[in-house]
N, C-alpha and C positions, 0 to 999 in steps of 0.2 A: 546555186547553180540549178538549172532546169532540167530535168530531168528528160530522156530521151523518149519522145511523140511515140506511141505505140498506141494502135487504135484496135480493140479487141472486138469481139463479136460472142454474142451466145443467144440465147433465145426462149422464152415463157411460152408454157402446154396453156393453152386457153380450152374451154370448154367445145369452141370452135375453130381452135386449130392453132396452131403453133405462130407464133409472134415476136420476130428477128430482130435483132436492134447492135447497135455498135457504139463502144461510148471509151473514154478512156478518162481513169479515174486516176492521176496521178499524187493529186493535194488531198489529201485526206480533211483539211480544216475549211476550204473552198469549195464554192458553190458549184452545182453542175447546173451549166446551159441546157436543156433539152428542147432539142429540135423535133418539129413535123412539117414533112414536104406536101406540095401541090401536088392535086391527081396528077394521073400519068408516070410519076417522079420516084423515088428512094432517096436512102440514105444522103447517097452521092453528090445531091443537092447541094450540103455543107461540108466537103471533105476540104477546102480550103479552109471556109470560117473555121473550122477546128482546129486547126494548128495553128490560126493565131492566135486562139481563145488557149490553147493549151501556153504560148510562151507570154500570154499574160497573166497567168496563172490559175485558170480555168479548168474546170473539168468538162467531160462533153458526154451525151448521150443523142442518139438520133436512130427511131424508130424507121424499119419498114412498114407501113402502115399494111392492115389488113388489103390483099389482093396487090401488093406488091412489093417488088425487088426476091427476098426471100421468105417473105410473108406466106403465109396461107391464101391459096386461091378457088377455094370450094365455090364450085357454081349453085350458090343459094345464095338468095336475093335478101333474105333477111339477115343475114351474115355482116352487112353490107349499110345501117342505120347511122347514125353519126354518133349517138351515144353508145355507140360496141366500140367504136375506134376508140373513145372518151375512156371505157372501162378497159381496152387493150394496154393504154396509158399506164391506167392506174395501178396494174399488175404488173408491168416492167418497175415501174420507180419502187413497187412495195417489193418484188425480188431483189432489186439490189439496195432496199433498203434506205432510197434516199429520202430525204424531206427536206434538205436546203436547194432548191433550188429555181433555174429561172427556165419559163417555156414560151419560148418562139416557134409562133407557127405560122406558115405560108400558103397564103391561097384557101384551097380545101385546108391544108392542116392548121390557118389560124378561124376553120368553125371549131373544129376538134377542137381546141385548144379553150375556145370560149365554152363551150360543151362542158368542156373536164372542170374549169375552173368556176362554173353557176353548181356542179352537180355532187364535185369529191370533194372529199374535206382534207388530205393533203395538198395546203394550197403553194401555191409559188409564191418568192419574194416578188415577182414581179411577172410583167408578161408582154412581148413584141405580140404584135400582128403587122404583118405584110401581107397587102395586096389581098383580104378578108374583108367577106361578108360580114352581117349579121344579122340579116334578112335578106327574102326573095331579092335579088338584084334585078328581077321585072317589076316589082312595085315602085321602081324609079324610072320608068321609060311609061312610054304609051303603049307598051306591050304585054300589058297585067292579064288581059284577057285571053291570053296564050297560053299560060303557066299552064295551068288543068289538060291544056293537048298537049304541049310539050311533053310535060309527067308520064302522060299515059302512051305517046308516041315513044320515050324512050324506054318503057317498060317491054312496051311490043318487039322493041326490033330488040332489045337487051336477049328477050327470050328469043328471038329469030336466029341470035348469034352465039346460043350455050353450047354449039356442036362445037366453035370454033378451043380445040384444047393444042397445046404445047408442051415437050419436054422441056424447052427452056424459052428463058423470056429475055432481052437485051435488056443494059442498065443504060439507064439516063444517063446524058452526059450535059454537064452542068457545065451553060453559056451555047451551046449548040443549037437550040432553039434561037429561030430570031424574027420569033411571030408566032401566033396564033395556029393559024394554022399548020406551021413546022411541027413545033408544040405535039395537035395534034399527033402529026404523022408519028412520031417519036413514042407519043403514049401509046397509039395502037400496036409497037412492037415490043412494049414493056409489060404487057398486065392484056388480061382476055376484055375482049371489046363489050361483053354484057356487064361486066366489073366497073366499067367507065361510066359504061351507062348507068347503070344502079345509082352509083353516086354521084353524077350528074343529074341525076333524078331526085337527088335528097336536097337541093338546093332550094325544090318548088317548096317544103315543107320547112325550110329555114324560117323562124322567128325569134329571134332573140332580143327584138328590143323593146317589149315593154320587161326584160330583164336583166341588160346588162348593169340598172344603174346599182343594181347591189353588189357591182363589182367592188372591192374597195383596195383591192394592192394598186403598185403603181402602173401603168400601163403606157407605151407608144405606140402610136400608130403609125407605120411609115408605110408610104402610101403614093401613088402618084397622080398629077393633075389631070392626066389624058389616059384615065382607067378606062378601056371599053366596058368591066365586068364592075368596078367600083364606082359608082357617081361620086361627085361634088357632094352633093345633096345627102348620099348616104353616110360621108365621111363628115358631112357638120353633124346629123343626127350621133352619129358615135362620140362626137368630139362633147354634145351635150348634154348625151346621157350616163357616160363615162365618168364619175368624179377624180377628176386631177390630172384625165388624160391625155398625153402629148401628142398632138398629131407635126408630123417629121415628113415634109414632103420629098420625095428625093426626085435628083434630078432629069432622071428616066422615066420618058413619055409613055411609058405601058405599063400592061400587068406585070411583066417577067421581073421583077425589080432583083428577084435572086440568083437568076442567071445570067440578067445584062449588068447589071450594078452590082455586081457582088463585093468590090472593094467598096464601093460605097455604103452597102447596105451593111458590112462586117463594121466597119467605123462607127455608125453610128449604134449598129449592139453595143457592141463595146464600151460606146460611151455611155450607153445605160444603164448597162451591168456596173461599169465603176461607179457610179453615182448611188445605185441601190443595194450592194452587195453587204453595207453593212447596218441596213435600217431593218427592223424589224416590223412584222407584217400584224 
């Protein structure tokens, strides 16, 4: 019998600030899923995936990442790197002491996720990326020569906009977006607008792939054909520097794969996780 869905919450002192996460640990001998959401986003992202992965027998954890939902939001720019989120990881899973487990990350959270898994040595049985980079996603347009003002355009206005503070922030809600620009509007009332920026800014300094080929767990990529921020072209470079990795197109003509496809995009974890749950890495 399954035990009744209780989703807890607590949260790890980091050096620069406090770092919330909610996960619910029911199977003591099973693995725990852990999630990271796209900017703008939280938790809330996967509160469905969880309770299917809970009545499959699954445990679940899922980070606010640094600068949102309950996360820490200090207005300092270096707070703000991709390898802090990386090492924010690695402190929640060694607080609650796990090491069996699998990390999906979306969007922004599948660099993180790439981050944590070239850089920690508790590694996962395996690893999702949804709708992820792994380099500049201008080095695949004819707008490469932009990146350097971009970077430095959203650094300017990042600091134009550290006046703007909040006593509280609104939570994502997960499928409410239904576009980019929604998206958008949404982030701007989750998380302080130089927060967005900052880490929209760390995208220009994305390079991970003369590195992921020494990835060596299992990995998918689900992904889709009509990415405005993912090319074709990025998604064959991953597929072949990757060793063994599945690229899993889903049916959803955009980035949002985890907010418009969510029953799609739970299915096919799911189906990954039972395939890798008892290979060892």
């Amino acid at each position: 019998m399954i035990e009744n869905y209780i989703l807890k919450k607590d949260f790890v002192r980091t050096a620069l600030g406090n770092i919330h996460y909610f996960y619910n640990d029911s199977f003591a001998e099973k693995a725990t899923v852990v999630f990271l959401h796209g900017l703008s986003a939280n938790h809330t992202t996967w509160l469905e995936t969880a309770e299917i992965l809970h009545h499959n027998g699954f445990n679940f954890l899922a980070l606010d990442l640094r600068g949102h939902g309950m996360s820490d939001k200090s207005s300092v720019k270096e707070f703000y790197q991709i390898k802090t989120f990386a090492e924010d990881l690695g402190l929640v899973l060694a607080k609650e002491n796990i090491s069996k487990f699998f990390l999906v990350g979306y969007s922004f959270g599948g660099v993180v996720a790439l981050d944590y898994v070239l850089n920690q040595k508790n590694l996962p049985r395996g690893m999702v990326l949804i709708s992820a980079n792994h380099n500049n996603p201008l080095k695949y347009t004819r707008l490469t020569f932009l990146s350097p003002v971009l970077y430095v355009l959203a650094n300017i206005f990042a600091f134009l906009f550290l006046w703007q503070k909040r006593k509280k922030y609104d939570y994502y809600s997960p499928g409410s977006a239904r576009g980019y620009w929604s998206s958008v509007w949404l982030g701007l009332k989750t998380m302080p607008i130089s927060i967005n920026l900052w880490m929209l800014s760390q995208m220009h300094l994305l390079n991970f792939k003369d590195r992921i080929s020494a990835i060596g767990i299992p990995t998918m990529v689900l992904c889709s054909r009509k990415d405005p921020f993912v090319s074709t072209i990025e998604i064959k470079e991953i597929a072949a520097a990757l060793p063994g990795a599945e690229i899993v197109f889903s049916n959803n003509q955009s980035h949002f794969i985890a907010t418009q496809a969510h029953d799609e995009m739970t299915e096919k974890i799911l189906h990954f996780l039972k395939k890798y749950e008892n290979c060892d890495i």
